[in-house]
C-alpha positions in Angstrom: 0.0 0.0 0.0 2.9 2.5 0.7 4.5 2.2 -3.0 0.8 2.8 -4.1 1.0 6.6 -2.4 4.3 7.3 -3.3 3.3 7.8 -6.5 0.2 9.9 -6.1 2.4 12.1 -3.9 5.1 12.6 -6.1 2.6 13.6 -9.1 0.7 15.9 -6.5 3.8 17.8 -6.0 4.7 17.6 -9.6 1.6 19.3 -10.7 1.6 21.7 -7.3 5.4 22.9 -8.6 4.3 23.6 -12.4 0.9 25.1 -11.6 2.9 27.3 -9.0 5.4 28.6 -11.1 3.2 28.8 -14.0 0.3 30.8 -12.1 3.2 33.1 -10.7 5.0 33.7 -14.4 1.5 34.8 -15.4 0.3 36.6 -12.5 3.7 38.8 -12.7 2.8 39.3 -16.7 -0.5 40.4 -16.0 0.9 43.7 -13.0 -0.4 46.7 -15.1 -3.7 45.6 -14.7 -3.7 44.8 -10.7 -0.5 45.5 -8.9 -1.5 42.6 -6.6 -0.8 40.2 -9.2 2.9 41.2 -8.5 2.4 39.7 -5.1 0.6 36.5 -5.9 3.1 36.1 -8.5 6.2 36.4 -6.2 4.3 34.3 -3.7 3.4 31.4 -6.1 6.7 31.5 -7.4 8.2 31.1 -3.4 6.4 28.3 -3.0 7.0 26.2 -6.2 10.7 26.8 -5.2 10.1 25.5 -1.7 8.2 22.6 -3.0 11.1 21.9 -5.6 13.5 21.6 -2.8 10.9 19.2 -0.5 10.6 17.3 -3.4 13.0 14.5 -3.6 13.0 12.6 -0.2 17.2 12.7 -0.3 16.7 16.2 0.5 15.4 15.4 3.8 17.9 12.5 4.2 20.8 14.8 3.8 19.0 16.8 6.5 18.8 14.3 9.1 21.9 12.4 8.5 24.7 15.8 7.9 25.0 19.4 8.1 26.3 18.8 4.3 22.5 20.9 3.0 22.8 23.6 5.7 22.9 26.2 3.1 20.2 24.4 1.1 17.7 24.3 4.6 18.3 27.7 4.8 17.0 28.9 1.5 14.7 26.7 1.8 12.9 27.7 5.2 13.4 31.3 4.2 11.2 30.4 1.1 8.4 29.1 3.6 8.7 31.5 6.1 8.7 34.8 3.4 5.5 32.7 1.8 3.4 32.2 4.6 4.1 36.2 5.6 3.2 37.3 2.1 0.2 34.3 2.1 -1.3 36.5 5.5 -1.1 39.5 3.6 -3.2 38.2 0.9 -5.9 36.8 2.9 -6.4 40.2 5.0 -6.3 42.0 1.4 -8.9 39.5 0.2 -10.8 40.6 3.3 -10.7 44.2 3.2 -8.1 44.6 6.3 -5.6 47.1 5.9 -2.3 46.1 4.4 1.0 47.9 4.8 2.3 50.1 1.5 5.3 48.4 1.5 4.1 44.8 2.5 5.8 42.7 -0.2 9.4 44.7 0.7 8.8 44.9 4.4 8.4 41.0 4.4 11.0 40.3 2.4 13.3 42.0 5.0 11.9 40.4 8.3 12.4 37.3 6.3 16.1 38.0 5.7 16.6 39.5 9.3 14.7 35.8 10.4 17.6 33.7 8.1 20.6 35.9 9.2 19.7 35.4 12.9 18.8 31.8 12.6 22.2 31.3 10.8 23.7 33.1 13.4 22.4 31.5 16.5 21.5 28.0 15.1 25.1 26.1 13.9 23.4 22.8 13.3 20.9 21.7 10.6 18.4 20.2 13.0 17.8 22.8 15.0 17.4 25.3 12.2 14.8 23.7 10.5 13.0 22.9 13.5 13.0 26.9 14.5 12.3 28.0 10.8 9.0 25.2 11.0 8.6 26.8 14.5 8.4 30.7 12.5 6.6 29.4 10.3 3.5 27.8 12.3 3.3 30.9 14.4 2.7 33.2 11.2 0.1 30.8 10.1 -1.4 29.5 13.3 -1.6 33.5 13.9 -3.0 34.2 10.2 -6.0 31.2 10.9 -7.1 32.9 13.6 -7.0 36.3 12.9 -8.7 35.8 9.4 -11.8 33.6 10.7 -12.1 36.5 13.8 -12.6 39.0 11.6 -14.9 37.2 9.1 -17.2 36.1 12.1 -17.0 39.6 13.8 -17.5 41.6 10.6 -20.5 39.0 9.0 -18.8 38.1 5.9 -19.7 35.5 3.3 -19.4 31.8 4.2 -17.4 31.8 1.2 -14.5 33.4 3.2 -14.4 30.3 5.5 -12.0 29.0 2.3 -9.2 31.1 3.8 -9.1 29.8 7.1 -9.6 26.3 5.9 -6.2 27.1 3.5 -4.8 28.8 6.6 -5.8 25.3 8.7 -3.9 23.3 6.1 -1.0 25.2 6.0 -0.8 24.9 9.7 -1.1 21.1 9.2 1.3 21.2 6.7 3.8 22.7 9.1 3.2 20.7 12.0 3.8 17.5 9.8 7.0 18.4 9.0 7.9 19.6 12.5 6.9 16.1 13.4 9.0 14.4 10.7 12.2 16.3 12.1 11.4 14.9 15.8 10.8 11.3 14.2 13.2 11.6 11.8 10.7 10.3 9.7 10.7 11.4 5.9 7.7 10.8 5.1 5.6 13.0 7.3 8.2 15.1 5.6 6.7 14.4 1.9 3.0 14.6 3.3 3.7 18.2 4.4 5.2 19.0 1.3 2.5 17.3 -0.5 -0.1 19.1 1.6 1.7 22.5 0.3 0.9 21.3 -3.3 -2.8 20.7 -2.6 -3.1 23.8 -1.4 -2.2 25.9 -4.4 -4.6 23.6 -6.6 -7.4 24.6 -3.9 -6.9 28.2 -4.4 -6.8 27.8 -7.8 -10.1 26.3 -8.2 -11.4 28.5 -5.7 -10.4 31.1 -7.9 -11.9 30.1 -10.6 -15.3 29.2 -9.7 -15.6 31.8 -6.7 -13.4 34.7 -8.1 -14.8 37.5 -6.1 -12.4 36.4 -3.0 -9.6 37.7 -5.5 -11.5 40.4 -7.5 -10.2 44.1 -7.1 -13.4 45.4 -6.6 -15.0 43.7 -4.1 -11.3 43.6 -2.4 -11.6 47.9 -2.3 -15.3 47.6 -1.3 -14.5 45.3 1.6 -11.6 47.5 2.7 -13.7 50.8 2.5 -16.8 49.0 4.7 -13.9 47.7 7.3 -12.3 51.7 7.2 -16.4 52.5 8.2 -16.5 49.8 10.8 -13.5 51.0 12.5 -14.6 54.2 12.6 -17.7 54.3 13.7 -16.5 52.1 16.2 -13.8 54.9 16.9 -17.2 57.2 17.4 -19.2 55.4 19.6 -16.1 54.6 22.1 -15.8 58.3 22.0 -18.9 59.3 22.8 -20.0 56.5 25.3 -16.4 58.4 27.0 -17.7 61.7 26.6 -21.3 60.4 28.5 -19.2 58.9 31.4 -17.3 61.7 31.8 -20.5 63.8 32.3 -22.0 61.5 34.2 -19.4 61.4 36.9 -19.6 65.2 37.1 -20.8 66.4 40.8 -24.4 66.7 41.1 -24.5 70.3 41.8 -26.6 70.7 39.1 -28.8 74.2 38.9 -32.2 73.5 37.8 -34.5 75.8 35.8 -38.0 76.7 37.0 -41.1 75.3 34.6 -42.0 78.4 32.9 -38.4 79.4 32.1 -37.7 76.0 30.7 -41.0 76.3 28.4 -39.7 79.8 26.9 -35.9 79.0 26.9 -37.7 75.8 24.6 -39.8 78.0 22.2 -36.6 80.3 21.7 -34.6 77.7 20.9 -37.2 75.9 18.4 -37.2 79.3 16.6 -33.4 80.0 16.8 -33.0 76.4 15.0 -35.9 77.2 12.4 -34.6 80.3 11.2 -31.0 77.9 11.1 -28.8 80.7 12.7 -26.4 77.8 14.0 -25.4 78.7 10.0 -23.7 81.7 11.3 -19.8 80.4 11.1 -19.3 83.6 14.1 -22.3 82.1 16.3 -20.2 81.6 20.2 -22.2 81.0 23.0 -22.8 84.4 24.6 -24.5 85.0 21.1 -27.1 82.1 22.1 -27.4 83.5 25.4 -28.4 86.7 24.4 -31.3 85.0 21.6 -32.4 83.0 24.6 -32.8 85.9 27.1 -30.4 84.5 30.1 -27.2 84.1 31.0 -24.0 82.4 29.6 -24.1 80.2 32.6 -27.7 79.1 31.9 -27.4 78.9 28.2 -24.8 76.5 29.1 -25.8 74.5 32.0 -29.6 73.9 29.8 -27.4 72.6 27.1 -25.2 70.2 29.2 -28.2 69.3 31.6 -31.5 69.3 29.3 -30.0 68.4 26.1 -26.7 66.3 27.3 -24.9 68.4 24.6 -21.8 71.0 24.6 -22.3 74.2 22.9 -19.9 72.9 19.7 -21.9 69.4 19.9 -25.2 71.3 20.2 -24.2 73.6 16.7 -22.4 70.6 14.6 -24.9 68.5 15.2 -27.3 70.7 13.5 -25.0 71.4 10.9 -24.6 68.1 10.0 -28.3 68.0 9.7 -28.3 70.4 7.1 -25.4 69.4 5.3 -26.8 66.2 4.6 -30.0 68.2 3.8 -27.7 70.8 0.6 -26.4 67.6 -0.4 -29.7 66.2 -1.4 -30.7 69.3 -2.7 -27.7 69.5 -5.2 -25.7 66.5 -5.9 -23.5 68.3 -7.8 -22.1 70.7 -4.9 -18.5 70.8 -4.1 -18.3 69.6 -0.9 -16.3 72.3 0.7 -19.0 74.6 0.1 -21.3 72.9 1.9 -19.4 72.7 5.0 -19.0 76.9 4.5 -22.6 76.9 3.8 -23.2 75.4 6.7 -20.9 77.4 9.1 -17.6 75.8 9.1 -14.9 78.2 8.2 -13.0 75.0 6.7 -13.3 71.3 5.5 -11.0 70.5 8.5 -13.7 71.2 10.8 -16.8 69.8 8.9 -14.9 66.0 7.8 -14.5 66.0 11.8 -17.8 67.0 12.9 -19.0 64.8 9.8 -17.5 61.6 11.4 -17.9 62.7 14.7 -22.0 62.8 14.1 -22.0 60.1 11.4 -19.4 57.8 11.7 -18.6 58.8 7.7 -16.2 61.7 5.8 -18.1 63.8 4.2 -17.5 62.4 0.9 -18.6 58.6 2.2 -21.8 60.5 4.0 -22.3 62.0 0.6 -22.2 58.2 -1.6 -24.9 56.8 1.1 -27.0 59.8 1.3 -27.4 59.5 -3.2 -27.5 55.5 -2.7 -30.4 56.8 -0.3 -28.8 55.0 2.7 -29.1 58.1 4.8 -27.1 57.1 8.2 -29.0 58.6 11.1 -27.0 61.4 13.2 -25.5 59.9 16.0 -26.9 62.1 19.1 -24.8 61.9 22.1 -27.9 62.2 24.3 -29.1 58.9 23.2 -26.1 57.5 24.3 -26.3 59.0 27.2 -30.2 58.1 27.9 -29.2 54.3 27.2 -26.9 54.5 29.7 -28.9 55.7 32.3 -31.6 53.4 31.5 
């Protein structure tokens, strides 16, 4: 039965070698049109190398029985170790999580820095390839479970679950060979670099008949709604702050009798219906005075009835009627609209804008024409929810 499976596995490498290198020649052909074809293309090309090496059994005898292919292990495990780096960057690309500019170069050089301190430390060929395995399971067992986090916290596709399944496999892969090395047993050895070979046909037929894991678009999409997540995450963290703070202030609140409160109200339904919030030179003492009471009171109703600051209080309702011009004319720079409405810059409006939103302007602007209006985020909701 075991000269029955030699065979298979040597073919299955065979074909994992030539469909490597070939999908990584034309992946590097084909840059101009994605520039991430450059990085599958180095990648694919990594591993047919590696899988070259692993794939004559001598290899592996030479390892265990001299130091005579120290040189060769080293290349070799620098290979795996440089793949499975660029392989994590791939998989949070596919997933919209942000990547590093530099990511092919930056890897390239942690990989060398890995090889020269392994050579440095590690005299023996044993021990190196058991700490370049070692490297190696740690990027991937770290890749698995970052990847299938993120596609169960964010609700992606179940078609996504193919990258932690590859990511499981490659940690499989790794562990049988780490297991080989202890048993100095070669053919655990094969299997792992068989497993490697399996892989790449996987992906390949995953890319054919599911290609949106690997399509540019979607890619961008994913990465812009993950960008959205974060910050509105960034907003609500923020604001639930902001609330505590508040809530921990002494309780030497000042209230307002009944009939004050009822006027101060009408005043303040009229100031916002006549919109002067729109006034970019409106301060406080200027509300004060429309109100008819103090800067103390204008302020303390604000914080205590409404659970707003002054800025908060004005934004907010500049936001509002931002999102209102941009309905109105679609075609409106967005700068103006933010002087329109009483910032004196963009600087001002793209923070109020996420602050309120949890989009830019310019994101606030795609959902509002899509008719996905987001709600304004009100701080005194958060703070009611809290108290409730």
């Amino acid at each position: 039965m075991r000269f029955a499976i030699e065979p298979i596995v040597h073919h299955l490498q065979l074909i994992g070698i030539y469909l490597g290198f070939s999908l990584g020649v034309l992946r590097l052909f084909r840059f101009k049109k994605n520039r991430l074809n450059v990085v599958y293309g180095i990648n694919f090309i990594c591993i047919s190398f590696f899988l070259y090496l692993g794939s004559d059994a001598d290899f592996y005898r030479a390892q265990a029985g001299s130091s005579t292919t120290y040189n060769q292990s080293l290349v070799f495990f620098g290979l795996i170790i440089y793949a499975c780096a660029i392989t994590r960057s791939l998989m949070r690309r596919a997933i919209g999580l942000e990547v590093k500019k530099h990511d092919l170069g930056i890897n390239l050089l942690l990989s060398i820095a890995a090889m020269v301190v392994l050579r440095s430390v590690l005299q023996e060929e044993i021990p190196l390839n058991i700490a370049g395995n070692a490297i190696s399971l740690l990027i991937t067992t770290f890749t698995f479970v970052e990847i299938t986090n993120s596609i169960q916290t964010r609700g992606l596709p179940s078609i996504y679950f193919n990258l932690s399944i590859m990511a499981a496999f490659m940690c499989l892969a790794l562990l049988l060979d780490l297991i080989g090395i202890f048993r100095n047993d070669i053919q655990f050895r094969v299997l792992s670099n068989m497993t490697a070979s399996v892989l790449i046909v996987y992906f390949h037929l995953l890319e054919i008949y599911f290609p949106i894991i690997t399509d540019k678009k979607t890619i961008t999409s994913l990465s812009v709604a993950h960008r959205l997540y974060k910050r509105k995450e960034t907003v609500i963290q923020i604001q639930a702050k902001t609330a505590r703070k508040r809530s921990e202030l002494p309780e030497n609140r000042v209230t307002l009798k009944e009939g004050e409160l009822i006027r101060i109200e009408e005043k303040l339904a009229l100031f916002l219906e006549e919109k002067r919030f729109l006034d970019e030179e409106l301060r406080l003492p200027d509300l004060s005075a429309y109100l008819g009471i103090s800067v103390h009171q204008a302020s303390l109703y604000l914080n205590q009835y409404k659970n707003l600051s002054f800025a908060d209080f004005i934004n907010q309702h500049r936001i509002e009627e931002a999102k209102r011009l941009i309905v109105l004319d679609v075609n409106k720079n967005l700068i103006d609209i933010g002087l329109e409405c009483g910032f004196n810059s963009y600087s001002p409006f793209h923070r109020a804008c996420i602050r309120f939103t949890g989009y830019s302007p310019k994101d606030l602007k795609n959902l509002i024409l899509k008719k996905e209006d987001p709600k304004v985020v009100h701080l005194s909701d958060i703070a009611e929810k809290r108290t409730t």
